[in-house]
C-alpha positions in Angstrom: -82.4 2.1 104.1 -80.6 0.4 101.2 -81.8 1.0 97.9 -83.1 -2.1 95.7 -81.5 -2.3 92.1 -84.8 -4.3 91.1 -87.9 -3.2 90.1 -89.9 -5.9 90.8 -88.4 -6.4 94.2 -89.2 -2.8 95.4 -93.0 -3.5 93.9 -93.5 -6.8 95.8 -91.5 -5.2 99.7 -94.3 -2.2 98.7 -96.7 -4.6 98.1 -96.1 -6.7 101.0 -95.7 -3.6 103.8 -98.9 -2.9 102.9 -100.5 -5.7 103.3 -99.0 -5.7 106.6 -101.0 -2.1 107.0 -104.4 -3.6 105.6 -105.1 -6.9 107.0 -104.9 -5.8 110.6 -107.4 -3.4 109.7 -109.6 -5.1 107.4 -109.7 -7.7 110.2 -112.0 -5.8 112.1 -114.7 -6.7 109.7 -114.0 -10.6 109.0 -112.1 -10.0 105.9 -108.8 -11.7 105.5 -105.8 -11.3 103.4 -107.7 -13.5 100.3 -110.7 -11.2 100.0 -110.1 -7.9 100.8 -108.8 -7.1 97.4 -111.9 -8.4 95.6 -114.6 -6.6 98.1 -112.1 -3.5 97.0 -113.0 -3.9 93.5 -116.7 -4.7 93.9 -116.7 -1.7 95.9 -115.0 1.1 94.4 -114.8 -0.1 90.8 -117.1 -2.8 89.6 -119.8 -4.1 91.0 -121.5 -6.9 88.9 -118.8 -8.6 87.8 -119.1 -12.8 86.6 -116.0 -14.7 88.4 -114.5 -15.2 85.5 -114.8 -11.3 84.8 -113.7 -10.4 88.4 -111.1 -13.6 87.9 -109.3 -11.9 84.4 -109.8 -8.4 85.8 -108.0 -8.9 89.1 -105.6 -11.6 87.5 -105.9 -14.2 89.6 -106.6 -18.0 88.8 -110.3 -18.5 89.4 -110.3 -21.0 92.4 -108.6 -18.3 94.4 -111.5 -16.5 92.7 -113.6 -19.0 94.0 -112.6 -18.9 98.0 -112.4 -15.8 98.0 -115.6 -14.5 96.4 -117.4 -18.1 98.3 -116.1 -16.5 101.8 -117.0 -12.8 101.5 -120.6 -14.6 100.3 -120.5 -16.5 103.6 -119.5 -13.7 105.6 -122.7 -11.3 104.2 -120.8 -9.3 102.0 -121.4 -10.3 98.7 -124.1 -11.9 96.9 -124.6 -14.2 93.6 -127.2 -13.5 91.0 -128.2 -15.1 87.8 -127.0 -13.2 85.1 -130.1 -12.5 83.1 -128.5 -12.3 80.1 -127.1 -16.0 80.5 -128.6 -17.8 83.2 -125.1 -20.3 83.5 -123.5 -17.3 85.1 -123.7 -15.4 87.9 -123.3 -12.1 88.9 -121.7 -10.8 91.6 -122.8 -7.7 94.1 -122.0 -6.1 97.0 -124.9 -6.2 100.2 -125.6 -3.7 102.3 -123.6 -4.9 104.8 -120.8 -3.9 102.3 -122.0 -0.9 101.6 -121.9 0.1 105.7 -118.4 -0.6 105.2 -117.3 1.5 102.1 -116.7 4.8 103.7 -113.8 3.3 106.7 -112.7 1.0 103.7 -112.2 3.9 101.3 -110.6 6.0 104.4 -108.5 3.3 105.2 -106.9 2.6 101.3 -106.7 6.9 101.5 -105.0 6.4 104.6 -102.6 4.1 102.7 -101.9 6.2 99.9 -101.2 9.3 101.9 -98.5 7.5 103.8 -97.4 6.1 101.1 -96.3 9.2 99.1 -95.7 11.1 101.8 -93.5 13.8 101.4 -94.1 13.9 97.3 -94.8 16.8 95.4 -97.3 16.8 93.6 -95.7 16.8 90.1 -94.0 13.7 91.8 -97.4 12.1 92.5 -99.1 12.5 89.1 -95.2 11.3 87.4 -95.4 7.9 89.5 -98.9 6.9 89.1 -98.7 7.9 85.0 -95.5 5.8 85.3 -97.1 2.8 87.2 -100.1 2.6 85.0 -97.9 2.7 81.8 -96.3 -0.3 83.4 -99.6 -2.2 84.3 -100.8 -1.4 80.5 -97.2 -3.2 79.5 -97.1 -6.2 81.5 -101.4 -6.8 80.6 -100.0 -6.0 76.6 -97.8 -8.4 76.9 -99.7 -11.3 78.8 -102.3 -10.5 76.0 -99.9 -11.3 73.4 -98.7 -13.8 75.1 -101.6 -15.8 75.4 -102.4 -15.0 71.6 -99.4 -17.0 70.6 
């Protein structure tokens, strides 16, 4: 296989192949390529996020936001509530019918990452993810200052 000489290209052919590995399986469930990602977060990491929070968090504009988070809400997998702390927002949490789901979506993502560092030592694994989340802290340092300015 020939060797890309750009970092951002290698990111985004990952990226893509493995969409090409989720969505057929996510599928299953009635969850397409727009809103598997945010049912992900809700999941695993944050449940009880605003839009605007799960918006800035996943850094995505917020009508994609808004599809996304509007069809996983028609589909029975995520419900609004009023914040109670500010009754102009809502909250946003995953249902039960999520919850059924969370052990073959957490299989599926662990599926993912074994294949995807297959053959890596372990000193390999724990350099490349230190290295990848030095460069998300870099790109969200700099769209931070950027937006400062």
């Amino acid at each position: 296989m020939k060797k890309s000489g750009s970092l951002i290209k290698l990111i985004s052919r990952i990226f893509r192949a493995s969409q090409g590995y989720i969505i057929p399986r996510v599928s299953q469930y009635g969850i397409g390529r727009g809103q598997w990602y945010f049912l992900n977060k809700l999941l695993f990491e944050k449940d009880g996020l605003s839009q605007q929070e799960l918006s800035k968090e996943m850094v995505v504009d917020s009508a994609h936001t808004a599809r996304a988070i509007k069809y996983l809400e028609e589909s029975g997998y995520v419900a609004r509530q009023k914040d109670p702390e500010d009754a102009r927002k809502n909250k946003i949490y995953v249902t039960k019918k999520a919850v059924l789901i969370r052990e073959d979506y957490h299989n599926l993502f662990k599926d993912l990452n074994k294949t995807l560092v297959q053959g890596f030592t372990k000193a390999e694994k724990e350099l490349l993810m230190s290295m990848l989340d030095r460069m998300c802290e870099n790109i969200n340092k700099h769209l931070e200052e950027e937006a400062l300015h």
